[in-house]
C-alpha positions, 0 to 999 in steps of 0.5 A, a space after each residue: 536543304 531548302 529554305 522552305 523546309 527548314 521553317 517548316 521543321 521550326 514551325 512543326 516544332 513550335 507547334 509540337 512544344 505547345 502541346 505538350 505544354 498545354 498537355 502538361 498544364 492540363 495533365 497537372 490541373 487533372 492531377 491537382 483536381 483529382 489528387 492534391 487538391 483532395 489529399 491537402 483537404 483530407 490532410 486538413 480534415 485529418 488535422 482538425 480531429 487530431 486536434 479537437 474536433 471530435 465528432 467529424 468524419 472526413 469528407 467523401 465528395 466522389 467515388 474514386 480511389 481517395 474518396 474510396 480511401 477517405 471512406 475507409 478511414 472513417 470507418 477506422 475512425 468510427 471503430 476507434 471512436 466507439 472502442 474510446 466510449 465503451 473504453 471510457 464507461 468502462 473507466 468510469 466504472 472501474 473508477 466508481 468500484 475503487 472509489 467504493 471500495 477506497 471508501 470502504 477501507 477507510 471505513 474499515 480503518 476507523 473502525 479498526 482504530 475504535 478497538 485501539 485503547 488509546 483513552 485508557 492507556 492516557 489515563 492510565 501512563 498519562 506522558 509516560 508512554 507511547 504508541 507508533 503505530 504504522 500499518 502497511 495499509 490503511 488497515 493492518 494486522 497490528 493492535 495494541 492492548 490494554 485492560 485495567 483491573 484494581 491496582 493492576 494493568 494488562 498492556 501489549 502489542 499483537 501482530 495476527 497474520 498477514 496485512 491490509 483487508 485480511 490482517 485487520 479481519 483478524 485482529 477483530 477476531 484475535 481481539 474477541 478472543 483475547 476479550 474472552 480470555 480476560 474475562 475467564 483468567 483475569 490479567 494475573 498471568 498473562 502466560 494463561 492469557 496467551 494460553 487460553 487465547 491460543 484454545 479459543 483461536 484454534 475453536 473459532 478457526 479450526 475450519 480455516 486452519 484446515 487450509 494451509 493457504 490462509 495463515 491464522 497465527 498471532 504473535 503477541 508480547 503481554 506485561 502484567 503491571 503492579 504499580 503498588 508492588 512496582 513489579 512487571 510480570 511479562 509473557 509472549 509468544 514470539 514477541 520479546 520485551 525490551 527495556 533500559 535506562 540509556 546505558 545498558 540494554 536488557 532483553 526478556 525473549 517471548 517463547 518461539 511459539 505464536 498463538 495459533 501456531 502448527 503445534 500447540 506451544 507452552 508460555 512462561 511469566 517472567 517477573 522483574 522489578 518495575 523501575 522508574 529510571 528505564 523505560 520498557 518497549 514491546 515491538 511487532 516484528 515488522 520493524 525488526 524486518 524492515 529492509 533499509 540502509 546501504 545494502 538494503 538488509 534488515 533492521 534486527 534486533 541489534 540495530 533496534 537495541 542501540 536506537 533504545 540506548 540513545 533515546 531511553 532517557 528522553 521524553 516518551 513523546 520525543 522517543 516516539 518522533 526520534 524512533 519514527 525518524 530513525 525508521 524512515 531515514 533507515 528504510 530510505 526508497 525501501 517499501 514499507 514491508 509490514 504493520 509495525 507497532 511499538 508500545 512503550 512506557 515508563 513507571 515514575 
């Protein structure tokens, strides 16, 4: 080969290699201008409204395919950012609407806790009584009664279907009615109380009851006190009375009937003497029903039985925090499942 040829080769060469450099340095400043320099700045724009900003929108500087892109994530983000202010007003409005109806119901609850007579029956029991009251809700089903008349009082608890809203509506109406009973039976017979109070429930919901989906029964256990003759007349409609002197345990079953029941149920006085070394409790059934312990069962009667032997001679106010511990370390993570109410008392 000639020697004039070869250096031809290399410099053909050399000159070839530094195009393609410089077609290499060119192709990636065009590469770097149109698209990494635009997609760091719009990954940098895109992490500023990640963070906190806003109200900006990522910036379109042309019209070619990452600006084209840029343009159709703002429209993206305007959507989202629209969809989050109608989202959050509407928030606001749900957050209002519970606010005014939370208010409401503790309304409701002080009102509710007006009618309870715990002012009377202080005066009356002084220490020798007590009342745990727990409804499931603000507002329950439950209520305590009490009336006095000469030497004599009317005491009971009372359970209306249902819980929440619509058991407290109830207790205002099964409270009118047992109102009206006293005032045409007297508190002598508390089976005529619970009798009369059945006909004038069943008068005021008779178009209710026509309605097999709204329930309008009440349980309710009644005791008629005669501290001079120092005796305990009691009645009840599915609620039984209880009472001992921390040894043994006796029992008075309420009939299976509640007011206002499907079919009209009859109610029976059940006297006993009043004595002073036992204390007497009425409970609704919702401690009764009470899921809890290990396998998560309910509590029964029996289980409520032995709690009143062992507490039975304590002070009322020490029984009442006793009971209420006991129901909370039986009923562990269980929810509570109804209004629970006990009343107890004692004759000294």
């Amino acid at each position: 080969m000639v020697p004039g040829s070869r250096s031809a080769e290399i410099y053909v060469s050399l000159i070839l290699t530094l195009l393609l450099v410089i077609l290499a340095i060119i192709s990636y400043q065009i590469i770097a201008r149109r698209i990494i320099l635009p997609i760091a700045r719009l990954v940098r724009e895109a992490s500023a409204i990640e963070s906190d900003d806003m109200s900006s929108l990522l910036t379109i500087r042309s019209n070619d395919e990452i600006s084209r892109l840029a343009q159709a994530f703002n429209m993206v983000l305007t959507k989202m950012r629209q969809a989050l202010i109608a989202g959050e007003a509407s928030n606001q409005q749900l957050l209002e609407a519970n606010r005014q109806i939370e208010s409401s119901i503790n309304y409701a609850g002080l009102l509710q806790r007006s009618i309870l007579p715990d002012r009377q029956l202080q005066e009356t029991f002084g220490k020798d009584y007590f009342i745990l009251w727990l409804p499931r809700d603000t507002v329950g089903g439950d209520y305590y009664i009490f009336h006095s008349e000469g030497g004599h009082c009317l005491a009971g608890v009372a359970d209306c279907a249902g819980h929440g809203v619509s058991g407290a509506m109830m207790t205002m109406l099964a409270r009118a009615g047992i109102d009206r009973s006293i005032m045409e039976v007297g508190i002598t017979s508390p089976a005529a109380i619970l009798s009369c109070t059945d006909t004038a429930m069943r008068t005021l919901l008779h178009g209710a009851r026509m309605s097999k989906s709204i329930a309008t029964s009440m349980d309710i256990g009644l005791v008629r006190l005669d501290f001079e003759a120092r005796t305990l007349r009691f009645s009840g409609a599915k609620i039984s009375l209880y009472w001992s002197d921390g040894q043994t345990m006796h029992m008075l079953r309420g009939d299976h009937r509640a007011i206002c029941d499907q079919r009209v149920g009859s109610y029976t006085d059940h006297d006993i003497p009043l004595q002073p070394d036992c204390t007497y409790y009425l409970t609704t059934d919702g401690l009764l029903d009470q899921s809890g312990g290990d396998n998560g069962f309910s509590l029964g009667s029996h289980q409520f039985k032995q709690w009143l032997i062992g507490l039975a001679r304590q002070p009322l106010e020490q029984q009442r925090q006793a009971l209420a511990d006991a129901l909370e370390q039986f009923r562990g993570s269980h929810p509570q499942r109804d209004d629970i109410t006990i009343l107890s008392f004692r004759f000294s």
